[in-house]
N, C-alpha and C positions, 0 to 999 in steps of 0.2 A: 558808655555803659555806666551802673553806678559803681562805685568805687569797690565795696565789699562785693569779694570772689570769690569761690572757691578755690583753693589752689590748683583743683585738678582741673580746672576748666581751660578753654583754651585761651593764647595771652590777646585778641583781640578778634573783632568780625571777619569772618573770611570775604576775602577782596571782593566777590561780586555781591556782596550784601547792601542794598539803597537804605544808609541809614538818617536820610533825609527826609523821609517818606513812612509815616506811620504805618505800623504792620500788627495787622489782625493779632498775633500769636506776642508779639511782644506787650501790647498795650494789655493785653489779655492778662498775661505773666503782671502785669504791675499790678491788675485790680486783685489779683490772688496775693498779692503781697509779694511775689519773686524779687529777682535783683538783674533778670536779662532784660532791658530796655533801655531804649535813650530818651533824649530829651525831646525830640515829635513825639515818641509816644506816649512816654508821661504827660506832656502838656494837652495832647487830643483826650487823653481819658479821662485828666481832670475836668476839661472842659465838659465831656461828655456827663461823667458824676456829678458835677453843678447842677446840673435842672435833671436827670435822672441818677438819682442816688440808687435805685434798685438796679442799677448794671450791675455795682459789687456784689449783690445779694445773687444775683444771674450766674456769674462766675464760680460764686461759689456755690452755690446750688447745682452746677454742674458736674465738680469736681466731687462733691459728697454724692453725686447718682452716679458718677464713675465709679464710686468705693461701693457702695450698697448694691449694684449690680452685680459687680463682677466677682462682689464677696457671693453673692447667690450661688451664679453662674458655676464658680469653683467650687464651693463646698455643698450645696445642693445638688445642682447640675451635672455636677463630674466634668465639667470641662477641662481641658489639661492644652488648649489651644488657644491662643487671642490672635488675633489680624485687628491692630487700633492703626486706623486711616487718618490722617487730620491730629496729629500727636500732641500738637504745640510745644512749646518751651517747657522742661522740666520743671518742677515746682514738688509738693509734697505726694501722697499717696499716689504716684505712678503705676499705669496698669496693673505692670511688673511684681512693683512691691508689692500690692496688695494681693493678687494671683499666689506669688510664689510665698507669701509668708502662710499658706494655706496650704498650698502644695509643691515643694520648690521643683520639683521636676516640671513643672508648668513651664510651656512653650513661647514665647511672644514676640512676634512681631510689628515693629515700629513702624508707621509711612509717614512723608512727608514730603514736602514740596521746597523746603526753607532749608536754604543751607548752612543758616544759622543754628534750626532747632538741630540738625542731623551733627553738627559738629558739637554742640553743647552735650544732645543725649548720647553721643557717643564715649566722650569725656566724662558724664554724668550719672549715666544709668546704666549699673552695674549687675546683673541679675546673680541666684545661684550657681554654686557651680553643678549643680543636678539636674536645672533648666538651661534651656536658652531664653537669651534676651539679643534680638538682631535690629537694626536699622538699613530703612532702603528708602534712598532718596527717589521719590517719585510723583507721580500726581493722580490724583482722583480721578481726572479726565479722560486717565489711561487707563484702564480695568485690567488692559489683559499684560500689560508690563505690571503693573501691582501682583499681580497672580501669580504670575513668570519671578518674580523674586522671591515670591512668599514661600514658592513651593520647596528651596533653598531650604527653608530653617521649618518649613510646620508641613504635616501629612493632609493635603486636603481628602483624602481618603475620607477620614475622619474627623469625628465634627471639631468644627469652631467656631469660637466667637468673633464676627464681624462688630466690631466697633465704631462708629461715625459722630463724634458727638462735634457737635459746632461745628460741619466741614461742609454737610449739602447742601447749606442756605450761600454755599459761595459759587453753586452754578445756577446763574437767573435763570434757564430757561427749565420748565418742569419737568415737560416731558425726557428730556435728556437726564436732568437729575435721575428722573424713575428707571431710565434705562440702564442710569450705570450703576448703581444699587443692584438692580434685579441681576446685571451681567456677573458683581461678583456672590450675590448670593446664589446663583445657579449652580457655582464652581462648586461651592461647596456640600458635604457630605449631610446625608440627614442627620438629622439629629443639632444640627449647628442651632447657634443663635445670632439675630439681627440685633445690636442696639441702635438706637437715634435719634440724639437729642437736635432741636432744631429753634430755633428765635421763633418770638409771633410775638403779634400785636395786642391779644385779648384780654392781657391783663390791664394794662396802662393806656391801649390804646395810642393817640395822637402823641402820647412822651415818647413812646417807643418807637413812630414812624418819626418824628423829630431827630432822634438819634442814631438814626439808621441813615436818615441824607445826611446828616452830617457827617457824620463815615464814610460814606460814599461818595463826599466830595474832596474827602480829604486824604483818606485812606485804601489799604490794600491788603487786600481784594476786599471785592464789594460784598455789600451782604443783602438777600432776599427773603422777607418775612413770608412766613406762611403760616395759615392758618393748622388748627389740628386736622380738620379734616384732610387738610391735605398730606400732611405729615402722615396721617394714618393710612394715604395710599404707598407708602414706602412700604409697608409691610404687607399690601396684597398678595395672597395665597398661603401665607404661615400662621402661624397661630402666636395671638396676641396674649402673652401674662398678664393676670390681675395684676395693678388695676385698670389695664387699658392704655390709651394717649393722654397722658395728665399732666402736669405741670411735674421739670423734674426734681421740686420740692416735694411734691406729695404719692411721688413714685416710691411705694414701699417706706416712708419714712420713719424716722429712731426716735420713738415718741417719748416725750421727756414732760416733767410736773406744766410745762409751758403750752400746752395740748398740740394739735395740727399744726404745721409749719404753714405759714401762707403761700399761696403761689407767684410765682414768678412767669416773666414774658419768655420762658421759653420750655417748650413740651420735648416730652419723649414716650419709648415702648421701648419693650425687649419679645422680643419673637421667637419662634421656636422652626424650623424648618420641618416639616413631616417628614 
């Protein structure tokens, strides 16, 4: 890892962590500037940032649609529920923070697969004491063990936000993506909301399917480009918010003397369930 910790964190990878082996969620934490990765992943990001310098723009462009949604979600919306699937490595505006500095009774729960990120955010990510803030090591594969824990810390009674950003481009095959999407947005109450950010190729093109096999042949879990149209079948039967599947640069963005943000190779929506 690198050297600077924080103290609370814990004092090293818990045992069944491959830290041989470049990981989606650490490499990721590097390009956001964090400090959870080693030296595979720093060196595959680098590599990758070499001939696609808009990966960092990607990362970050993803983490500021995490803040500008969820700021919505909460203080428009009245949400007072998150379910974030695909968590990754702590880093700055977490769910959490930015839900509960809006409304700290705000509910949320954590999922993930990596026994790294669940040990870090458990050490790391501290919610109000007027909300919760939970972790439940688990996997996207599994919907109804994701649901079965969730039901733990949030009321699916009532609505919530489903969160997915960077997680369903890590199941190749589509149709199954579409199934476990739909299985856990069924669970939930009307009135929830879908978020989904996902990779694609239409900005860059041939850089971005360049950087994808190289990932893929070096790294884990793999990752599968998909166009918007397809993306936008992830939200089949709910209602999609202005502006649509857009790049998630130009989703809702905080327009400043510098005019429209450009877009990035990876889209998103936020949905609404009837």
């Amino acid at each position: 890892m690198t050297e600077s910790r924080d103290p609370r964190a814990t004092p090293g990878p818990p045992q069944d962590v491959d830290t041989t082996v470049p990981h989606t969620a650490r490499v990721w934490n590097y390009w956001l500037g964090g400090k959870d990765h080693f030296a595979v992943d720093r060196e595959l990001g680098e590599r990758i940032r070499e001939f696609l310098p808009h990966v960092v723009e990607i990362a970050r462009a993803d983490r500021a649609f995490l803040v500008r949604a969820v700021s919505y979600l909460t203080r428009e919306a009245g949400v007072r529920q998150f379910l974030d699937i695909g968590t990754g490595l702590p880093t700055a505006n977490n769910t959490h923070e930015v839900a509960q500095s809006i409304a700290p009774e705000a509910r949320i729960v954590y999922v993930d697969n990596d026994p790294l990120i669940m040990a870090h955010a458990r050490a790391l990510l501290v919610g109000t004491p007027e909300g919760v803030t939970d972790y439940v090591h688990a996997d996207l594969r599994a919907p109804e063990a994701v649901l079965e824990a969730a039901r733990d810390s949030l009321d699916l009674t009532q609505p919530v936000a489903l969160i997915l950003l960077g997680v369903v481009e890590h199941i190749p095959d589509f149709d199954e993506a579409r199934a476990i999407v739909s299985r856990l947005v069924d669970a939930l109450a009307s009135g929830s909301y879908l978020m989904v950010a996902h990779d694609t190729n239409v900005v860059l093109g041939a850089k971005s399917d360049e950087a994808v096999r190289q990932w893929n042949e070096n790294a884990t879990p793999t990752i599968t480009l998909r166009s918007p149209e397809e993306i936008a079948r992830f939200f089949d039967g709910l209602e999609i918010l202005e502006p649509g599947v857009v790049s998630t640069s130009l989703w809702r963005p905080d327009l400043t003397e510098v005019g429209e943000p450009a877009p990035v190779d990876a889209f998103c929506a936020v949905a609404r369930k009837p």
